[in-house]
C-alpha positions in Angstrom: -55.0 22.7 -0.5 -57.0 24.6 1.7 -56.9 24.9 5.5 -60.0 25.2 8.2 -62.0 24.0 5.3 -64.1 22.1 8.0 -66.7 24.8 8.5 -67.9 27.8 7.5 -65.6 30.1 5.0 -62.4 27.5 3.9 -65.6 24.6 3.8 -67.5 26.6 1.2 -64.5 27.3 -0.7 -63.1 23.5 -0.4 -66.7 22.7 -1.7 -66.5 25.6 -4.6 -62.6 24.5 -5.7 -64.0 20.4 -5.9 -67.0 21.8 -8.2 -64.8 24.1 -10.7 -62.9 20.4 -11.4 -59.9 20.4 -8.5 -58.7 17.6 -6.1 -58.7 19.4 -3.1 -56.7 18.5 0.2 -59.0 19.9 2.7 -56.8 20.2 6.3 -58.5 21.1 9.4 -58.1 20.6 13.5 -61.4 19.1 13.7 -61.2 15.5 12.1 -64.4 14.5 13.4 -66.3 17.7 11.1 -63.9 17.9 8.8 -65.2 14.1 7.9 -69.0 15.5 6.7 -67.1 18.1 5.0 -64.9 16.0 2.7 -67.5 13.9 1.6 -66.9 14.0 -2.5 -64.3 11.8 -4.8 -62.6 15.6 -5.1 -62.0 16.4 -1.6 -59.5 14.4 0.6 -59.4 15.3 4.2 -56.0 15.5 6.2 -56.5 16.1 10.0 -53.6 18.9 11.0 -52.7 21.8 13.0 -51.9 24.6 10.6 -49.4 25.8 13.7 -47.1 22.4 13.3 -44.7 22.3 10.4 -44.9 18.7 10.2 -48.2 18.9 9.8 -48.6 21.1 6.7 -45.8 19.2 5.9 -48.1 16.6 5.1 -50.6 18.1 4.0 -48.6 19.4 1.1 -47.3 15.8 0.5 -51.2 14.6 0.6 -51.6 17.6 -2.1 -48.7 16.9 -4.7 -49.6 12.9 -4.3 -52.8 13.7 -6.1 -50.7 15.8 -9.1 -49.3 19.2 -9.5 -49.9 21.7 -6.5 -51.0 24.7 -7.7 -53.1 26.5 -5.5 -53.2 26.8 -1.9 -55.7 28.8 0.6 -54.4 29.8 3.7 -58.0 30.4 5.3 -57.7 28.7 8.8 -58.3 31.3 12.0 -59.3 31.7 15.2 -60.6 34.7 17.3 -61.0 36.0 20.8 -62.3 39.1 22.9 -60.6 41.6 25.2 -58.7 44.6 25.7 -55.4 45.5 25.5 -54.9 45.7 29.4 -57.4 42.2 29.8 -56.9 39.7 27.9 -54.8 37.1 28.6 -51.2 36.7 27.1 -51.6 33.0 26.3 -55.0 34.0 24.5 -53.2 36.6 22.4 -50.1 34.3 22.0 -52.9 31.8 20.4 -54.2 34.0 18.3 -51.3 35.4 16.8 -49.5 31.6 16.3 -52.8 30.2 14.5 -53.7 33.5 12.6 -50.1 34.5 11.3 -47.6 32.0 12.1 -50.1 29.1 10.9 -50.2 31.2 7.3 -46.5 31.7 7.3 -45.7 27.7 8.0 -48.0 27.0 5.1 -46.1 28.9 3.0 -43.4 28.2 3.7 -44.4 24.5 3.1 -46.0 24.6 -0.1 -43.4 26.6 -1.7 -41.2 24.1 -2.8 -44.3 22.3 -4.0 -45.5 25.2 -6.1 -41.9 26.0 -7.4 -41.6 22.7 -8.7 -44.9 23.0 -10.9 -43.3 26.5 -12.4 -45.4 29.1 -10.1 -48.8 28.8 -8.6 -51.1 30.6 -6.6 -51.8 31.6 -2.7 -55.2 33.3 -1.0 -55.0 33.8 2.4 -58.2 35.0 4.5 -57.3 37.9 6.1 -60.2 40.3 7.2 -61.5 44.0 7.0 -60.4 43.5 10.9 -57.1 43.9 9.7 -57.7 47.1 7.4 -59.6 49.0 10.3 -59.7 48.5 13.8 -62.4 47.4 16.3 -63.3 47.5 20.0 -62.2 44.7 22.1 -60.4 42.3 19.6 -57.0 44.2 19.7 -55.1 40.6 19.4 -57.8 39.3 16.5 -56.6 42.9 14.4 -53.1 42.5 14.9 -52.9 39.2 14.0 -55.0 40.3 11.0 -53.1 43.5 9.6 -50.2 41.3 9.9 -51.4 38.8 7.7 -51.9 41.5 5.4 -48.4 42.8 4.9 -47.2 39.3 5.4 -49.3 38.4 1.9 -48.1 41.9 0.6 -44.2 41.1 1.2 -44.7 37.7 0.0 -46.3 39.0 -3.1 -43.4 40.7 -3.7 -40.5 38.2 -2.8 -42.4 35.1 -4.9 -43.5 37.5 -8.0 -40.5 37.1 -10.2 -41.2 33.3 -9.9 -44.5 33.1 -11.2 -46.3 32.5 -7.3 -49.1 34.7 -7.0 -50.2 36.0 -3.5 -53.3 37.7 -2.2 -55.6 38.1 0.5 -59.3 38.0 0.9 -60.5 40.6 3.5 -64.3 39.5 4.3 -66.7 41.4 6.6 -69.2 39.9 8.5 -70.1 36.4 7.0 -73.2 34.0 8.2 -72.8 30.7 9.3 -68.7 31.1 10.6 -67.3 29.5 14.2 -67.4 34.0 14.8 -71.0 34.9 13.4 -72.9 32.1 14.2 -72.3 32.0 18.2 -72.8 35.7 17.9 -76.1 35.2 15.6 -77.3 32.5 18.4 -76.2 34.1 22.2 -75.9 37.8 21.4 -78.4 38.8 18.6 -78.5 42.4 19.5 -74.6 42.8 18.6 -75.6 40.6 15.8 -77.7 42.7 14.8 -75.3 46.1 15.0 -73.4 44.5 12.5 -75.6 43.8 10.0 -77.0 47.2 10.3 -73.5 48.7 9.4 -73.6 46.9 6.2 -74.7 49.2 2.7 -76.0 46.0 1.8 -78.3 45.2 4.0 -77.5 42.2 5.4 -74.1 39.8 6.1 -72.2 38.2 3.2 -72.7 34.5 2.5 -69.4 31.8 2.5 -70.0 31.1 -0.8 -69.7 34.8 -1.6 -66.1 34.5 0.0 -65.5 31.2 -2.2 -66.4 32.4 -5.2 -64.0 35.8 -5.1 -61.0 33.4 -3.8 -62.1 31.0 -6.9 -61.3 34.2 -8.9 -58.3 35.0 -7.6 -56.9 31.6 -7.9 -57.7 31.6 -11.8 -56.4 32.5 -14.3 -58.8 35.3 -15.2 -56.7 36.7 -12.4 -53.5 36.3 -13.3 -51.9 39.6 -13.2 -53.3 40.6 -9.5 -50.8 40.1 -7.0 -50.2 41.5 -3.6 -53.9 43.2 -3.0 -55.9 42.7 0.0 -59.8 42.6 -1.8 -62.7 43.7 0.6 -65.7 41.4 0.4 -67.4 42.8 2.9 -70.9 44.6 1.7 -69.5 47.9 1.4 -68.6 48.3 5.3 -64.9 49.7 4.2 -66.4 52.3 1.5 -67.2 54.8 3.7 -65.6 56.4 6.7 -68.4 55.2 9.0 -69.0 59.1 10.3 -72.5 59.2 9.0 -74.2 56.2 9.2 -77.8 57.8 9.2 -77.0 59.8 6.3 -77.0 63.6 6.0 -80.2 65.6 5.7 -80.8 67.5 3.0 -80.1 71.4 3.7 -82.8 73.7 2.9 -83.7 74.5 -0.5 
């Protein structure tokens, strides 16, 4: 099961998971989109809001009507801009009830699900937003640090019953409902970001699919609780010298 597989990140990984030989339940707001995305024998769309409990509700019963659920991806955000003082509380009250509570309710919802098959696997998208913090997206950071110890405490609590839990942390990817207005109406901010990135350039959504791939597998099966960077080596340094440091003399 994956959620906001109808674009950009949770579609590539939707599209990665039906390739590796999975029926996938691929859940997203947008039915209309999530329609061209779902369009193999291995990937069955179910329109929901990852915010109602009846609605992952179903998608879980969608999931264990096709077999054994044993993997879910909690991947489904949203974003906004503004200061702490500025933006508005309905905005921030949006964010936080997609970004965290969404990821909680599908939890909590596929447990039972997983518990019944004898343990299982989660990957939630979380973000290097939530490891470090940036200017004017206070609400978007919250939301995603608290992701992060949510998939930490879970790891924890579910461990002794075989349910492995773990976040994905990506920087800047191409293509997403974030980069690709950003890419399109401000390509000077755009650009800042790519130029932060020891790589050279943003990460690709099948980049993001193939580490959660991994960490569904079981070639990962003894990595629970971590919250994995995939983000081009932003996060490796402390972000003090970005020139460099010239050489001293001699």
């Amino acid at each position: 099961m994956v959620t906001g597989a109808a674009s950009g990140i949770g579609r590539a990984i939707a599209a990665r998971l039906a390739a590796d030989g999975r029926a996938v339940v691929a859940v997203d707001a947008d039915a209309a989109q999530l329609a061209t995305a779902a369009s193999t024998a291995s990937l069955h769309a179910v329109a929901g809001d990852v915010t109602s409990e009846a609605d992952n509700a179903s998608a879980v019963a969608a999931a264990t009507a096709l077999g054994r659920l044993d993997a879910v991806v909690l991947n489904a955000g949203v974003a906004g801009v503004g200061g702490v003082d500025a933006q508005p509380l309905a905005e921030f009250d949006r964010i936080l009830d997609v970004n965290v509570r969404g990821v909680l309710l599908g939890m909590r919802a596929a447990l039972p699900a997983l518990r019944a098959g004898g343990g299982g696997s989660i990957v939630v998208t979380a973000s290097i937003s939530g490891l470090f913090a940036d200017p004017g997206i206070f609400a978007y950071n919250a939301s995603k640090a608290a992701v992060v110890n949510l998939v930490r405490s879970a790891a924890l609590d579910l461990a002794r019953e075989g349910i492995r839990v773990n976040a994905v942390c990506p920087g800047g990817i191409r293509g997403t409902g974030m980069t690709g207005p950003m890419e399109r109406h401000a390509p000077g901010l755009y650009e800042e970001m790519r130029s932060h990135v020891p790589l050279g350039r943003l990460g690709e959504p099948d980049e993001i699919a193939a580490v959660v791939a991994f960490l569904l597998s079981d070639a990962a099966s003894f990595v629970t609780g971590v919250a994995l960077p995939v983000d081009g080596g932003v996060t490796a340094g402390t972000g003090q010298f970005r020139g460099g440091i010239p050489a001293g003399p001699g």
